[in-house]
Residue, then its C-alpha position, 0 to 999 in steps of 0.5 A: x529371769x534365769x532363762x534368759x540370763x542363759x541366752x546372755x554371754x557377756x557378764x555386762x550384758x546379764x547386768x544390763x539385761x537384768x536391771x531393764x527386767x527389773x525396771x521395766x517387767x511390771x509396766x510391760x505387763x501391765x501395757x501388754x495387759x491393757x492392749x491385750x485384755x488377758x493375763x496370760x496372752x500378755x505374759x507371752x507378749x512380754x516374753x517376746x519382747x524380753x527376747x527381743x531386747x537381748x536380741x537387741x541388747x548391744x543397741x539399747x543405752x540409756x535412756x531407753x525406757x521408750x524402746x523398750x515400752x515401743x517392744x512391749x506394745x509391738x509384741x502386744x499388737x502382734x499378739x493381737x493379730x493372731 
């Protein structure tokens, strides 16, 4: 987590970002493992998207558990197709 802890200037957003991590890790995973049928092709999936929500970060808010679900899944899919 401290890598993409990195990539966040404001303390806010590290705080904002760290309890989405937290929260929702596990269940990415677990939904890229699902789309994706292999451990580490999910794993990258889900850092994609870990990526994408910091790059997203001043536009998510609660709730935003569909957001993020809807990131974990495009990133799977995208792994998919390659």
């Amino acid at each position: 987590m401290f890598v993409y802890l990195a990539m966040i200037d404001s303390p806010d957003d590290q705080t904002k970002f760290e309890r989405i991590y937290k929260q929702y890790r596990y269940l990415m995973l677990h939904v890229a493992k699902q789309i994706l049928q292999n451990h580490h092709d999910a794993e990258d999936a889900v850092h994609q998207a870990f990526v994408s929500i910091i790059e997203n970060l001043e536009k998510i808010s609660v709730p935003f558990e569909r957001f993020i679900l809807y990131v974990g899944q495009q990133s799977s899919y995208k792994n998919l197709a390659i």
